[in-house]
N, C-alpha and C positions, 0 to 999 in steps of 0.2 A: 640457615641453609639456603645455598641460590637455588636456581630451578636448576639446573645442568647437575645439581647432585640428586634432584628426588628420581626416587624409581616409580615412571606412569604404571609399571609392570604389579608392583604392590599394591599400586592404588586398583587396578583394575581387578585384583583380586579381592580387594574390599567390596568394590564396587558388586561384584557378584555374589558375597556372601551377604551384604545389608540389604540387596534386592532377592534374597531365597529368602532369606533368614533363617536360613539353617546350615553348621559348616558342613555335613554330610553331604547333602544334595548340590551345596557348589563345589564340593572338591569333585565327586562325581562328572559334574557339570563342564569342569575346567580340565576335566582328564589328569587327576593326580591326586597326593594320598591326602587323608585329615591333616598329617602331621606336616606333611611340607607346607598345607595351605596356614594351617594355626602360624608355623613360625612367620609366611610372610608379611601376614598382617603383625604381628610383633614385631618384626623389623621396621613397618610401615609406622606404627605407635609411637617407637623407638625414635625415631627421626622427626616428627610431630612435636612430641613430649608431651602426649596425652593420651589416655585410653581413647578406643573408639569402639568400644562394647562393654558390657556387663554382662551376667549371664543372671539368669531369674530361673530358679528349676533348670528344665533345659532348653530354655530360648535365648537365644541370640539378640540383646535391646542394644538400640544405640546409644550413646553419652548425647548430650549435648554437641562438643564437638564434632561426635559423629555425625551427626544429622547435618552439622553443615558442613562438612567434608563430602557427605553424598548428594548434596545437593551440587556441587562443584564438578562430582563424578559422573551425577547424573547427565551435566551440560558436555561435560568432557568427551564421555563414547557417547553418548544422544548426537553430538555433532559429528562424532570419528564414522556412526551409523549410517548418516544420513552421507555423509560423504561418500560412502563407499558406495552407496545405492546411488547417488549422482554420474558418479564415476561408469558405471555399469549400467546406466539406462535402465534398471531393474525397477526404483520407485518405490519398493516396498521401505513397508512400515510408515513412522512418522514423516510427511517430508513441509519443508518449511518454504515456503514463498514470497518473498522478500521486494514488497513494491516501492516504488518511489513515486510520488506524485506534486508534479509544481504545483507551487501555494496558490496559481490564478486560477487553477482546474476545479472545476464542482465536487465538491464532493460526493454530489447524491451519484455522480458520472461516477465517481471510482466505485462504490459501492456497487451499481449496476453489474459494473465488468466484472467484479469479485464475486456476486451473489451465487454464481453455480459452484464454489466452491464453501460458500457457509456455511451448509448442511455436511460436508466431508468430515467425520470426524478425523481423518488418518491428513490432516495437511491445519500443520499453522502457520499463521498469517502475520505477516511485518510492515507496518505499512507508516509511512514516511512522509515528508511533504519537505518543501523548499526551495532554495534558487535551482534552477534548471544546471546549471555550471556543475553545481555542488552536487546533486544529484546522477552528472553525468560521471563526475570523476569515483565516484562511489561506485555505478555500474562497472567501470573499466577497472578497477581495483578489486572484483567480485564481490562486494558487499551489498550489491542491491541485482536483482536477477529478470527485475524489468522497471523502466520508466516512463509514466504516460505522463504524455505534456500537449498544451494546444500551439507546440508549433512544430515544425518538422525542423531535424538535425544537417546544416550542410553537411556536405563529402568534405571528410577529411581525412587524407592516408593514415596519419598520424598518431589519428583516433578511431581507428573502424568500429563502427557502429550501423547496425541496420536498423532504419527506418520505416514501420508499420504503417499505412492509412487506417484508421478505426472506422472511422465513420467523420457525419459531422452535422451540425445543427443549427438553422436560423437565430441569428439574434432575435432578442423580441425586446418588447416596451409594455409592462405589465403595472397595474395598479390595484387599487384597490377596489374589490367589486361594490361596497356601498358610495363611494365617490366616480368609477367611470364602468362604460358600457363597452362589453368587446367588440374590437376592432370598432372604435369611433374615433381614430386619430387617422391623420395620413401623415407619415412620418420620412423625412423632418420639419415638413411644411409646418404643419401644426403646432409645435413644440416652442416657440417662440413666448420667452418669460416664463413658461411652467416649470415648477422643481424637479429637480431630476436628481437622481443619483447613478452615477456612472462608475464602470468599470477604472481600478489603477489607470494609467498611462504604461505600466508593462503589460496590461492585456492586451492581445492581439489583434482586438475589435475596438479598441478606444479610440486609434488614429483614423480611421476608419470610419468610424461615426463622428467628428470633430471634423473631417471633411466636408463628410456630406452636408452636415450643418453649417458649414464657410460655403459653400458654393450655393446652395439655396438661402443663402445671407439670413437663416436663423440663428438665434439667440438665445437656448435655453437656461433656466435660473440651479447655476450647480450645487447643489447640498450638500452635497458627500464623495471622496470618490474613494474606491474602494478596492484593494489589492483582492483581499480575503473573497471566494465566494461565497462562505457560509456567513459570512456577516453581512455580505452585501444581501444575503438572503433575508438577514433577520430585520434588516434596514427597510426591503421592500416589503414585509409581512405587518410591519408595524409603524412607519413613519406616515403614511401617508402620500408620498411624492410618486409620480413615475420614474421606474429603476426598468436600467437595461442592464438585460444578459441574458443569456441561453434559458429556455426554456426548463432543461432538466435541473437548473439549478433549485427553482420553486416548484420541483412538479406536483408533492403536495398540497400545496397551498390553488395549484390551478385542479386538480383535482376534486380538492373541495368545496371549491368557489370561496375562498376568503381573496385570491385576486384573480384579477383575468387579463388576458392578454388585449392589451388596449390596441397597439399597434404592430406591424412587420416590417423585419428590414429584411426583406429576400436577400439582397446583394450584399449582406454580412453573413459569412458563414465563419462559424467556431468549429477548426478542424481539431481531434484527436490522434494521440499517433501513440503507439507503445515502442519504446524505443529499446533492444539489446545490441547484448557483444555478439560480434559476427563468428566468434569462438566460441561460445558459450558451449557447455557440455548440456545434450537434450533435457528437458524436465517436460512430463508427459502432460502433467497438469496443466503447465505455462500455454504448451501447445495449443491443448486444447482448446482455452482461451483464445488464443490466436487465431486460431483458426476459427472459430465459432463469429470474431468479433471480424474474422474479414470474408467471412460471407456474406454477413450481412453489407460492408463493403461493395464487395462486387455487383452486387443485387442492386444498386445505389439506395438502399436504405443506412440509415444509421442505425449505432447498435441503443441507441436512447428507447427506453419507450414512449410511446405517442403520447403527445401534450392532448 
């Protein structure tokens, strides 16, 4: 059978009688008789070629196949739902939130911006990582409904997309607290032959720091360099070496004193940005967020919490 021959119209009367489970209350339900609703699931069967109920006394059980037919139905109008509440600004019911976030970004940072929605149970959550490119064309093709990334998008007609300011946060230089004392370095001065592990060369802050260390003619001893933030995290919780990055990346680990921030680079700042379509149909939730993340913005705090 292709799909151009199946009827969604059968399926969707399945789908209401295996979520009653009873055929009274969905014919009821669906405004029409027992008998018209029995045969369309029969025809639905028919064009399957398999049962998709039994009866037990008088309940309505699914087969096997049933169960994974309604699992297919369930994704089917769950998303036909949710579209329609997009569409209409409404919001109700389930609705889904669909992040993208580049692989150099912190994770404990995306976590952060998502946290006022963790406790919602009426919103699920899609969250993503990877090239910034890949992630955009994904936005612009509606499959991702926001992108946070630490760089900002140029203007391009081609591809209208609006660009957020989130916030943004000093790089730091953090170690380990049984080997160094906070803020006992001055940085880059100091840093000359100590191990370091550093951000990829696509982080936004690598070129950056690799400057300021050519122009004050240091030489730090490289270990590692690191695309991943959550590695680059697990690198400075456990190797030993001084590791740069953002603050929020380790905010547990400075929390509990297993490192401390050894050094500051004021003049390296890691900006956030959430990036959408300039079309986009409203989502109240996303808003929300937005709006909550560029308050803080304008206040000139970040939306990080304090190291």
């Amino acid at each position: 059978m292709k799909l151009e021959q199946f009827n969604f119209h059968h399926l969707l009367y399945f789908w209401r009688v295996a979520k009653l489970g009873h055929l009274t209350r969905a014919a009821e339900a669906l405004n029409t008789s027992q008998s018209a609703l029995s045969a369309q699931i029969r025809q639905l069967e028919q064009r399957l070629g398999e049962p998709l109920f039994t009866r037990e006394r008088r309940r309505l059980v699914l087969t096997e196949t049933g169960h994974l037919v309604l699992s297919y139905a369930e994704n089917i109008f769950g998303l036909g739902q949710e579209m329609l509440g997009r569409l209409d600004g409404r919001g109700q019911g389930i609705m889904r939130l669909r992040v993208g976030s580049v692989a150099t970004l912190s994770r404990n940072y995306q976590e952060n911006w998502i946290k006022p929605l963790l406790t919602d149970p009426s919103v699920v959550l899609t969250l993503e990582s990877g090239p910034l490119e890949g992630l955009l064309a994904r936005l612009t093709q509606h499959q991702l409904d926001v992108v946070l990334a630490n760089e900002a998008v140029p203007a391009d007609p081609e591809r209208p997309l609006y660009c957020r300011f989130l916030g943004s946060q000093a790089i730091s230089l953090v170690g380990p607290a049984n080997r160094w004392t906070a803020n006992s370095l001055r940085v880059p001065d100091d840093l000359h032959e100590l191990d370091i592990a550093l951000p990829g060369p696509q982080h936004t802050a690598r070129a950056q720091f690799d400057a300021l260390c050519a122009s004050a003619g240091v030489a730090p001893r490289l270990r590692a360099e690191v695309d991943d933030m959550a590695m680059l995290r697990l690198i400075a919780r456990d190797s030993g070496w001084l590791t740069l990055l953002p603050g929020v990346v380790v905010q547990d680990e400075l929390r509990s004193g297993a490192l401390v921030t050894v050094g500051h680079l004021d003049a390296l700042q890691e900006r956030f940005y959430a990036i959408t379509t300039t079309h986009r149909h409203r989502m109240e939730l996303l808003e929300r967020l937005l709006l909550r993340s560029n308050a803080g913005a304008v206040q000139g705090h970040t939306t990080l919490e304090p190291q």
